[in-house]
MITOR-32640 format. One record per residue (C-alpha): residue in one letter; x, y, z negated. Coordinates in steps of 0.5 Angstrom, whole numbers, padded with zeros to 4 digits, always signed. Each point is the difference from the previous one (the first is absolute). Example, Ala and Ser with C-alpha at 12.3 -4.5 7.8 and 13.67 -1.06 7.14 Angstrom:
<rs>
A+0025-0009-0016
S+0002+0007+0002
</rs>
This chain:
<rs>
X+0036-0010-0020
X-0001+0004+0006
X+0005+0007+0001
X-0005+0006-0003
X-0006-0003-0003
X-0003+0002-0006
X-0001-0007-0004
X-0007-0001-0002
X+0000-0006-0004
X-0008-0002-0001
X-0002-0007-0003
X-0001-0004+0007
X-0002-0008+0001
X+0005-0003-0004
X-0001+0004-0006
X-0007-0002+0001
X+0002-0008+0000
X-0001-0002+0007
X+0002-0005+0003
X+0006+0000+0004
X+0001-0001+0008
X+0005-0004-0001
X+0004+0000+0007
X+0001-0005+0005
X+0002-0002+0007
X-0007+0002+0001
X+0002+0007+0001
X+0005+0002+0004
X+0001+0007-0002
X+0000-0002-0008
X+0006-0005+0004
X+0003+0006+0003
X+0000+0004-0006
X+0004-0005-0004
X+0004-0002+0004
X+0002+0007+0002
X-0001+0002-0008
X-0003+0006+0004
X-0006+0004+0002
X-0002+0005+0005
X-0006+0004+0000
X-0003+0005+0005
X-0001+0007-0002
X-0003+0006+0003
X+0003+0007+0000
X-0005+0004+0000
X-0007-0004-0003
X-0001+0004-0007
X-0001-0003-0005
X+0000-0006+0002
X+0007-0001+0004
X+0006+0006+0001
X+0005+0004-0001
X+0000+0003-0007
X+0006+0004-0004
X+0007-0002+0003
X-0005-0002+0007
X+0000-0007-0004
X-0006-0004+0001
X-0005+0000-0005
X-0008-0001-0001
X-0005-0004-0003
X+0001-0006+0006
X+0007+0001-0002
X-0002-0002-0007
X-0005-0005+0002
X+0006-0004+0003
X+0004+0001-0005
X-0005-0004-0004
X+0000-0005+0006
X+0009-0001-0001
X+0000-0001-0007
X-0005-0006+0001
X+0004-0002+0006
X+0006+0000-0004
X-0003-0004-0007
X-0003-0005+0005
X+0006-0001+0003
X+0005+0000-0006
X+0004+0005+0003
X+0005+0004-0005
X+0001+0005+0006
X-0005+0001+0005
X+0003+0006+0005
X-0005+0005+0003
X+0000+0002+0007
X-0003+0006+0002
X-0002+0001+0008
X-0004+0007+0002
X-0005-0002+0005
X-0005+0004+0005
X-0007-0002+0002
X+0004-0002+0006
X+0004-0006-0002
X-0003-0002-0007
X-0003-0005+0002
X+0005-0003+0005
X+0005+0001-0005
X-0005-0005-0005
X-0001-0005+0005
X+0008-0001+0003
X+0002-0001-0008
X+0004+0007+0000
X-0005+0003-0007
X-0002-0006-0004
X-0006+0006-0002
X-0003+0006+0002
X-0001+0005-0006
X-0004+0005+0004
X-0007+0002+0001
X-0001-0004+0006
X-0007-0002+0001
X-0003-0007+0001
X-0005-0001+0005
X-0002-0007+0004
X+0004+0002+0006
X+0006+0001-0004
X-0002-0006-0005
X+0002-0005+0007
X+0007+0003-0001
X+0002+0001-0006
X-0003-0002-0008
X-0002+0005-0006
X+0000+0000-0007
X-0007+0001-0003
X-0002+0008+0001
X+0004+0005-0004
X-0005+0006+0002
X-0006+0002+0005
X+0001+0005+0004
X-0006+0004+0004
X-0001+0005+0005
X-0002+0007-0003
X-0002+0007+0000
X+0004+0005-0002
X-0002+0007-0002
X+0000+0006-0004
X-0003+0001-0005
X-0002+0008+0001
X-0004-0003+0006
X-0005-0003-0004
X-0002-0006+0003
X-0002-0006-0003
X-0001-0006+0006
X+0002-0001+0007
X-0007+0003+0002
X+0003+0007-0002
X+0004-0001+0005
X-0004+0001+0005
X+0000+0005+0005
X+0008+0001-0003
X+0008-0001+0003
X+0004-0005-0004
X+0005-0004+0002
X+0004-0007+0001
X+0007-0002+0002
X+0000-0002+0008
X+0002-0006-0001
X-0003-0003-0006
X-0004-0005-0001
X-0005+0006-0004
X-0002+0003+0007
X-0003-0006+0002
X-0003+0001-0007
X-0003+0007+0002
X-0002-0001+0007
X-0004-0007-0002
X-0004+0006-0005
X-0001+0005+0004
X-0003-0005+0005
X-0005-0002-0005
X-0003+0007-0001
X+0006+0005-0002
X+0000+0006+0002
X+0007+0002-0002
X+0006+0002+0005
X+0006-0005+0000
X+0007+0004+0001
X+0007-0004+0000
X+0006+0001-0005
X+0007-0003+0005
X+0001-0002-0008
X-0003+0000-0007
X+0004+0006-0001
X-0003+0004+0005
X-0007-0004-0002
X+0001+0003-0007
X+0002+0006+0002
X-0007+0002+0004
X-0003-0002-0005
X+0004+0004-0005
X-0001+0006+0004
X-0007-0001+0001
X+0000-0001+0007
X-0003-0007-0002
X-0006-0002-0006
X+0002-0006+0000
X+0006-0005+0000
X-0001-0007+0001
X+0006-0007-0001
X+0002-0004-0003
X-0002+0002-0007
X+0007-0002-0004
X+0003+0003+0005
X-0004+0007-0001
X+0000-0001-0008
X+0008+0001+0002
X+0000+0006+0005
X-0005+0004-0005
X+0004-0002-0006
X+0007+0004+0003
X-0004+0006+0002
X+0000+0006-0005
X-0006+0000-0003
X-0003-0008+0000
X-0007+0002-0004
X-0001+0004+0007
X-0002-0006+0004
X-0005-0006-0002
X-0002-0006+0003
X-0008-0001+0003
X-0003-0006-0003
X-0001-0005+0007
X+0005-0005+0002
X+0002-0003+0005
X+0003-0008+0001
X+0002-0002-0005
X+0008-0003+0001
X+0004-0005-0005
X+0007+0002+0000
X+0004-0007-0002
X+0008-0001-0002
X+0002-0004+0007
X+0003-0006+0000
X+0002-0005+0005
X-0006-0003+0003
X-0001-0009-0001
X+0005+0000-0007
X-0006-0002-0004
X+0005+0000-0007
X+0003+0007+0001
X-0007+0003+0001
X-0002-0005-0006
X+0006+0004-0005
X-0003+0007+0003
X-0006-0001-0001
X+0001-0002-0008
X+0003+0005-0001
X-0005+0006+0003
X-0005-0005-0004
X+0003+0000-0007
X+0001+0007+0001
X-0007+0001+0002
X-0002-0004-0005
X+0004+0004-0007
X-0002+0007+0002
X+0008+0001+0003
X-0003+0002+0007
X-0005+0005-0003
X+0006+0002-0003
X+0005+0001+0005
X-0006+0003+0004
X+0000+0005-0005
X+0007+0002+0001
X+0000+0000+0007
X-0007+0003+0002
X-0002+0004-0006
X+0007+0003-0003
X+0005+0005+0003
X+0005-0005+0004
X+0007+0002+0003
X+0003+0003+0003
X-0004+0007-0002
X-0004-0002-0005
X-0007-0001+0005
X-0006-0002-0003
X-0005-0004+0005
X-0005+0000-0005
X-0003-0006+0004
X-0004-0004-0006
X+0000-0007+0003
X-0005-0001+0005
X-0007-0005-0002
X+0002-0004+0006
X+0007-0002-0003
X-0003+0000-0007
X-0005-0006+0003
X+0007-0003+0003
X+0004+0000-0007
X-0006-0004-0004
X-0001-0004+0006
X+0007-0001+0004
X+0000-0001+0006
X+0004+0001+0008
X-0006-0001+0004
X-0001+0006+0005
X-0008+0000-0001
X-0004+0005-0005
</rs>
């Protein structure tokens, strides 16, 4: 269905027996899609695992699957024999004018869902739960934020994690805050140990800590911070599409499908390099599969 992806078929809503979304005028992008007899979805460049450029720099990633999933119930509802896909790249710049002017019927990204952003666009129900953390080296011996006291660490200018950071320091850390200019810098200091400590967006250093030579050389402290669903975006007030997405996500929740394509995307080597995010499924998103939902409150 889409140009390189490696095709994972696992049992979804309609093996489970579901009911259907029957489209309707009710929905202008089911509309749209059947009578264009296509589809366009918004993916990212550079958001492993969830959306980027694999062998051949063609898209592939666990939102490109979770999609995937999403066409092929487009397609059965709308009793289409052909149902073309389109793929757009996007950017965090434009993926959310480019849903609200009707360019990508879909974002199959790693966009996350917020109340500011929910008065602009909808979202599916959770596919993951990201929280701010601290990366460290494990040859450092430290067990809890505490440990960093008295330390350097780092944080990327910019980042929503150096509000994080400073909002700690402000309750009794003692810690010194330095500033990467980006997360290579940042996690550069922290390799070179200038810094004790590293903290972002955890899936974001479960990546970076996969793509260095030794991966078992780093580890995550225990504490977290902000809990922050990520959702499959879609246009904001077409009730039946979110409706459709929804079933879907569901189903697969429901069967152990999401576990497992979790477990090829998280917990296995993926493409292009064969990295391994070892990132087993966080109890904040396990909570989300046995109780789906889009809301932005934990």
């Amino acid at each position: 269905m889409f140009p390189g992806r490696v095709f994972t078929r696992v049992s979804c809503a309609l093996a489970l027996g579901l009911t259907a979304t029957e489209a309707s005028a009710d929905s202008s992008t089911l509309a749209k899609i059947k009578q264009a007899g296509s589809v366009t979805l918004g993916y990212r460049e550079a958001s492993v695992p969830f959306s980027y450029l694999g062998k051949d720099q063609k898209p592939t990633g666990f939102s490109l699957d979770l999609c995937a999933e999403v066409i092929d119930r487009i397609k059965a509802d709308l009793k289409l024999d052909k149902l073309d896909v389109k793929l757009q790249p996007v950017d965090s710049s434009n993926r959310i004018p480019l849903i609200q002017n009707g360019t990508i019927d879909m974002e199959c990204g790693a966009t996350s869902s917020s109340a500011a952003r929910l008065k602009q666009v909808s979202f599916t129900v959770a596919i993951f739960v990201s929280s701010a953390r601290w990366l460290t080296k494990v040859s450092l011996g430290i067990q809890d934020v505490k440990g960093l006291d008295g330390k350097a660490v780092v944080v990327t200018q910019g980042s929503n994690a150096t509000n994080f950071a400073f909002g700690i320091k402000g309750k009794g850390g003692t810690f010194n805050i330095m500033q990467g200019k980006d997360h290579g810098e940042s996690m550069l200091t922290l390799q070179s140990g200038r810094a004790a400590a590293f903290m972002e967006d955890d899936i974001l250093l479960a990546s970076l800590k996969a793509r260095t030579p030794d991966p078992a050389a780093f580890a995550f402290l225990p504490e977290t911070y902000a809990l922050v669903p990520y959702g499959l975006m879609l246009p904001k007030g077409d009730a039946e599409f979110k409706a459709l997405a929804d079933g879907v996500l569901k189903g697969m929740m429901a069967s152990g499908a999401f576990t497992k394509l979790y477990a090829k995307w998280f917990e296995s080597p993926i493409p292009p390099n064969g990295d391994n995010l070892n990132f087993p499924m966080p109890d904040a998103l396990k909570e989300r599969v046995a109780h789906p939902s889009d809301s932005v409150d934990f």
